[in-house]
C-alpha positions in Angstrom: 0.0 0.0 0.0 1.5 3.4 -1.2 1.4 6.4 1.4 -1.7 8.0 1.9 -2.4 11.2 0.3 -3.8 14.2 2.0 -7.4 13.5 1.6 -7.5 10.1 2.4 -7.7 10.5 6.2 -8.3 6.9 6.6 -5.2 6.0 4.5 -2.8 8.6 6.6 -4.5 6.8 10.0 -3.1 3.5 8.9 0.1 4.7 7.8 0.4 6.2 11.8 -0.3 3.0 12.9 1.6 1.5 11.0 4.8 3.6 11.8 3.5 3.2 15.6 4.3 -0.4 14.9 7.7 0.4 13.6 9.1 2.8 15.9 7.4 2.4 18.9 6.6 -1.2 19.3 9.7 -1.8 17.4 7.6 -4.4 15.3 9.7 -6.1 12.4 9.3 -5.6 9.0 7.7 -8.8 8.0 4.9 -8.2 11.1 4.4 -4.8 9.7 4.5 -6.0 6.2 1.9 -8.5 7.0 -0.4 -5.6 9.1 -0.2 -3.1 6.1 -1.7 -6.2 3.6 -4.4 -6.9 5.8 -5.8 -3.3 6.4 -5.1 -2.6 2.9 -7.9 -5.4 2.5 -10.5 -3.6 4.4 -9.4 0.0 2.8 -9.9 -1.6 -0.7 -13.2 -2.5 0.7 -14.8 0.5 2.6 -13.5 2.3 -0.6 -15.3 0.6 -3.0 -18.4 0.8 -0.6 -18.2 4.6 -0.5 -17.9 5.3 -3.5 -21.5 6.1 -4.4 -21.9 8.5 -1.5 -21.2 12.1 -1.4 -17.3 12.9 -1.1 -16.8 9.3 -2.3 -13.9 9.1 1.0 -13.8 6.2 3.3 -13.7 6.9 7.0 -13.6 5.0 10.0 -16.7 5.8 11.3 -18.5 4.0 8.3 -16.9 1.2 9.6 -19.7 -0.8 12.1 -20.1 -4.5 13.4 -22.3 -5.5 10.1 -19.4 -3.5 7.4 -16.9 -5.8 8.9 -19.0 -8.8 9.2 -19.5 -8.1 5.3 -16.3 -7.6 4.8 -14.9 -11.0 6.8 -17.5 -12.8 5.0 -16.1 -11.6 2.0 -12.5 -12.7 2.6 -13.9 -16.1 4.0 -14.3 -17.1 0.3 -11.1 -17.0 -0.3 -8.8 -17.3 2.8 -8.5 -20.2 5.5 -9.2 -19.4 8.8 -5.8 -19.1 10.0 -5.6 -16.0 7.6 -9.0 -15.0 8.0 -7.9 -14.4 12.4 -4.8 -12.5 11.2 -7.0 -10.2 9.3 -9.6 -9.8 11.9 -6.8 -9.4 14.6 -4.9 -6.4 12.1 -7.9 -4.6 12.4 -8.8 -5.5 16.1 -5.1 -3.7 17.0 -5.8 -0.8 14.1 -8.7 0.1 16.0 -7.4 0.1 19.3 -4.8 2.0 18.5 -7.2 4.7 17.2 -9.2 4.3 20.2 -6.5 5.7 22.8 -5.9 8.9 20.7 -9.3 9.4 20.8 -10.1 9.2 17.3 -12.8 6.2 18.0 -15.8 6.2 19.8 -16.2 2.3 20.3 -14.5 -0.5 18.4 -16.9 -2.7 16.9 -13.8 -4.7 15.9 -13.8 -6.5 19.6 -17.8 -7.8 18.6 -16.5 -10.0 16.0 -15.7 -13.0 17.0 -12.4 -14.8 15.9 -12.7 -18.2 13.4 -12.0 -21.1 15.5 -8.6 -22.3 14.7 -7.4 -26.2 15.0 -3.8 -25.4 16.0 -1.7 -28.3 14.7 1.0 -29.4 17.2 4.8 -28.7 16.1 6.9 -30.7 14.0 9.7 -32.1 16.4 12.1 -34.6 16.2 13.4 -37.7 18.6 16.6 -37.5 20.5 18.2 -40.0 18.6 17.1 -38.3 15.3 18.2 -34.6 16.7 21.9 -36.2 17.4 21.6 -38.1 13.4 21.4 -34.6 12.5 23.7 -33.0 14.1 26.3 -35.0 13.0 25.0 -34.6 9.3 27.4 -32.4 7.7 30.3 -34.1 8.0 29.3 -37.5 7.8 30.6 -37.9 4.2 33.9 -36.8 4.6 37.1 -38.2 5.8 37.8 -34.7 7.3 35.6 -32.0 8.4 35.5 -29.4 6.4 35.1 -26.0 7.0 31.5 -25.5 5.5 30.4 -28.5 7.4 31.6 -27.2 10.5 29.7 -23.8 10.0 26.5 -26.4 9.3 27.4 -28.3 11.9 27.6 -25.1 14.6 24.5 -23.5 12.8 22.5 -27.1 13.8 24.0 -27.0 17.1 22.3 -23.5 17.5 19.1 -24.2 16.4 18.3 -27.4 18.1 21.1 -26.5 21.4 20.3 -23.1 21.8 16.5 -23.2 20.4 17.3 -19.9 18.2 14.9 -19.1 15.7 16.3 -18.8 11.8 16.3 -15.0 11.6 18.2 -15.1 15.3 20.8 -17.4 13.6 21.1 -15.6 10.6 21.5 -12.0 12.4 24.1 -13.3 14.8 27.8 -11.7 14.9 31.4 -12.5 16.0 30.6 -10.2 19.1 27.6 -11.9 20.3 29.4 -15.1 21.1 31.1 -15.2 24.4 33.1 -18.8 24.8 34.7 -17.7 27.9 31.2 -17.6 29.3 29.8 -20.3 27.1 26.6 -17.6 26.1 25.4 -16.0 23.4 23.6 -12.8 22.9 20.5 -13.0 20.3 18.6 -9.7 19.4 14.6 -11.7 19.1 11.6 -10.5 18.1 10.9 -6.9 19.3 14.3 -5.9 19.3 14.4 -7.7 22.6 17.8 -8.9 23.7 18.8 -12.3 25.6 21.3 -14.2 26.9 21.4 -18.0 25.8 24.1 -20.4 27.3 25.9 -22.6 24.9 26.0 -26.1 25.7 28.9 -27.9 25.7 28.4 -29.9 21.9 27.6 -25.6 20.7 30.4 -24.6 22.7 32.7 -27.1 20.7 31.3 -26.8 17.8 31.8 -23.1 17.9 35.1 -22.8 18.4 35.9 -25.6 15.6 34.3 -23.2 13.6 35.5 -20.2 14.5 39.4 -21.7 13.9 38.4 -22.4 10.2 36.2 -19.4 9.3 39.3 -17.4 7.5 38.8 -20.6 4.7 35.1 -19.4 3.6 36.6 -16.0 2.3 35.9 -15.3 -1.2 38.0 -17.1 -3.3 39.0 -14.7 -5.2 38.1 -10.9 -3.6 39.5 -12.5 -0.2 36.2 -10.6 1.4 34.9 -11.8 4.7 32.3 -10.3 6.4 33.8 -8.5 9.6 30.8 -9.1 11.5 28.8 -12.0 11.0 28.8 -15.1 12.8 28.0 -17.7 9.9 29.3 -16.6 6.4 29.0 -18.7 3.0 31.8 -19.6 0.8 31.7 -15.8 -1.0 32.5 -14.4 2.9 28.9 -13.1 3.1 26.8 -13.4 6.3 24.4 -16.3 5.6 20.8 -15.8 5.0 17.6 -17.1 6.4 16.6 -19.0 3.3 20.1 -20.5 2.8 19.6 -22.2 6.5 16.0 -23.1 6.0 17.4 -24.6 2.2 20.3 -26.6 4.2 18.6 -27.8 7.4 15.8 -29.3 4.8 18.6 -31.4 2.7 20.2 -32.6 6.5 16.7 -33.8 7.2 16.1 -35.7 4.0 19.9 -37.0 4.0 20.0 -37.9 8.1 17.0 -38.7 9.0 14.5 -38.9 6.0 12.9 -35.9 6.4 13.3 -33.4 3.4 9.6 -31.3 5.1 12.2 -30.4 7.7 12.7 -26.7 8.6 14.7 -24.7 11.1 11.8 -23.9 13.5 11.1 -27.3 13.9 14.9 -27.9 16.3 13.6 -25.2 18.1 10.6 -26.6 18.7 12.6 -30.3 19.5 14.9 -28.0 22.1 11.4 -26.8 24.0 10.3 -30.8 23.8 13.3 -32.2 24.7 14.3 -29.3 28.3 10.4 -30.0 29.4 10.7 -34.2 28.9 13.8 -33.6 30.6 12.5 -31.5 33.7 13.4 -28.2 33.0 10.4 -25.7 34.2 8.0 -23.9 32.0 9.3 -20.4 32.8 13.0 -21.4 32.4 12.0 -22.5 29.1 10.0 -19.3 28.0 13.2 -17.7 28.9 15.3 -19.7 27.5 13.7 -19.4 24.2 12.5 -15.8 24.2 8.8 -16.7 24.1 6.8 -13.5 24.9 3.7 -15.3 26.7 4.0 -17.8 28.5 0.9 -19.5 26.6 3.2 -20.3 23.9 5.0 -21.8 25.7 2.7 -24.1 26.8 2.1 -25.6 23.7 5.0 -28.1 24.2 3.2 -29.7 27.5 0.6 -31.1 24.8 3.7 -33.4 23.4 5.2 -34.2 26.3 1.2 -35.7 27.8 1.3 -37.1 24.1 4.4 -39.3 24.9 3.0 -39.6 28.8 -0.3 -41.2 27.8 1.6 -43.4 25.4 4.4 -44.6 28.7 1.0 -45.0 30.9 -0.5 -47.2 28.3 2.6 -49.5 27.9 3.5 -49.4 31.7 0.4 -49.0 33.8 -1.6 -52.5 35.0 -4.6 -50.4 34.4 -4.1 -49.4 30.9 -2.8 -53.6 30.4 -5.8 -55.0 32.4 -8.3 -52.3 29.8 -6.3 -53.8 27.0 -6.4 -57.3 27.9 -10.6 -56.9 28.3 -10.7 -55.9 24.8 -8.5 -58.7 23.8 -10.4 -60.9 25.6 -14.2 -59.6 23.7 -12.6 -59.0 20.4 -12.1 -62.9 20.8 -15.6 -63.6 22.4 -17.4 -61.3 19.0 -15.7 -63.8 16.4 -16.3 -67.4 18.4 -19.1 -69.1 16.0 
């Protein structure tokens, strides 16, 4: 969506939201990106509606609980209901947001209710299949090599640490601390943490770091002065080259070529909880905003608890064994 012009007072509202998600909420580009497309659906919409009236502007107090159940049922024809909730929750904040400076009366927004959404639970891999992967890389050579180990240490960080891609990707020379085996990762908001290195991270690390000088360009010399992981030009890597790799460790480790960075992180969150670490350590650990999202990984671990219970407890055996036992009477002649 272009700027708004003067006399589109809607259009110059959005654009101050959306600079309030910028600057002041320190939002990232893709979240503000993704805002702007979906209140650019609703503008295309309450501009085609007024354009038979008088002035032919749109304005957000046309905008009522039946324009934007019109509007949603409109976009229901064509969007899931994943998309469809992001939409509705754009304009939920839009309004908001014009409702503290007093630009709103009431926000009909919040008497629309959201789609029901069936969340699906994360990908995640086993222990044994998280350590397959890790050793990946360099399985096919005599020799590690120095890409490998770069792979190997980006792995190591995904799954170890629990980093998300675009934490990876942004991370530099100065944020790594081996001395006090910790990282420092700039997440989502801006928002800074520290992350220990485990030992396998740790090592894998400083492999790296002894070999980094060989990915300069082969021919310029260049090597990025900053970042962490570079590719074999000496440029910092980028999100899709990781997401790219980590799918063609999964297909070539452990038969998984659907595999994708977000997925370690969510086998790091699996793995601390199966392993006793507490909830809040974990939403710490992995930057997690709310602790609700967090939460989601207690839904595997009772998966895998329900499945010990019914392989373990005499109940769930003595349940079994009655249906055994009637399966047989139901086919006696």
């Amino acid at each position: 969506m272009d700027p708004a012009p003067v006399h589109d007072p809607l259009g110059a509202q959005v654009e101050a939201f959306l600079r309030y998600l910028e600057f002041e909420r320190r939002s990232s580009a893709h979240t503000v990106a993704a805002y702007r497309r979906d209140l650019e659906s609703l503008l295309s919409f309450l501009r085609e509606r007024s354009r038979g009236r008088a002035g032919g502007r749109a304005s957000i107090d046309d905008v009522d609980k039946l324009t934007l159940r019109t509007w949603m049922a409109g976009e229901a024809k064509r969007l899931k209901s994943v998309s469809l909730a992001r939409r509705l929750a754009a304009v939920r904040s839009f309004m908001t947001f014009l409702e503290q400076r007093g630009n709103l009366r009431t926000n009909p927004a919040r008497q629309i209710k959201v789609p029901r959404l069936r969340r699906p639970l994360p990908m995640f891999l086993s222990p044994a299949a998280a350590d397959a992967l890790m050793q990946a890389p360099n399985a096919a050579t005599r020799a590690p090599t120095a890409r490998g180990l770069r792979d190997t240490l980006a792995l190591e960080l995904l799954y170890g640490a629990g980093l998300r891609v675009s934490e990876l990707a942004f991370l530099n020379l100065a944020d790594v601390s081996l001395g006090r085996r910790e990282i420092r990762v700039l997440g989502k908001g801006k928002k800074e943490r520290s992350v220990p290195l485990g030992s396998a991270a740790a090592r894998a690390c400083e492999q790296y770091l002894e070999r980094r000088g060989e990915l300069a360009h082969p021919k310029s010399s260049y090597l990025d002065p900053l970042a962490l992981l570079v590719s074999a030009r000496g440029k910092r890597l980028s999100v899709r080259w990781i997401q790219r790799f980590t799918a063609r460790y999964g297909l070539t480790a452990v038969g998984r070529p659907d595999l994708h960075p977000h997925a370690l992180r969510h086998s790091c969150a699996t793995h601390m909880l199966e392993g006793g670490a507490d909830l809040r350590l974990i939403q710490e650990f992995l930057g997690h905003e709310s602790l609700s999202t967090t939460e989601r990984y207690t839904h595997l671990s009772l998966d895998k608890l329900l499945g010990v219970y019914d392989r373990s407890h005499p109940l769930a055996q003595r349940s079994r064994a009655k249906k055994a036992a009637k399966s047989s009477d139901d086919q006696d002649p």
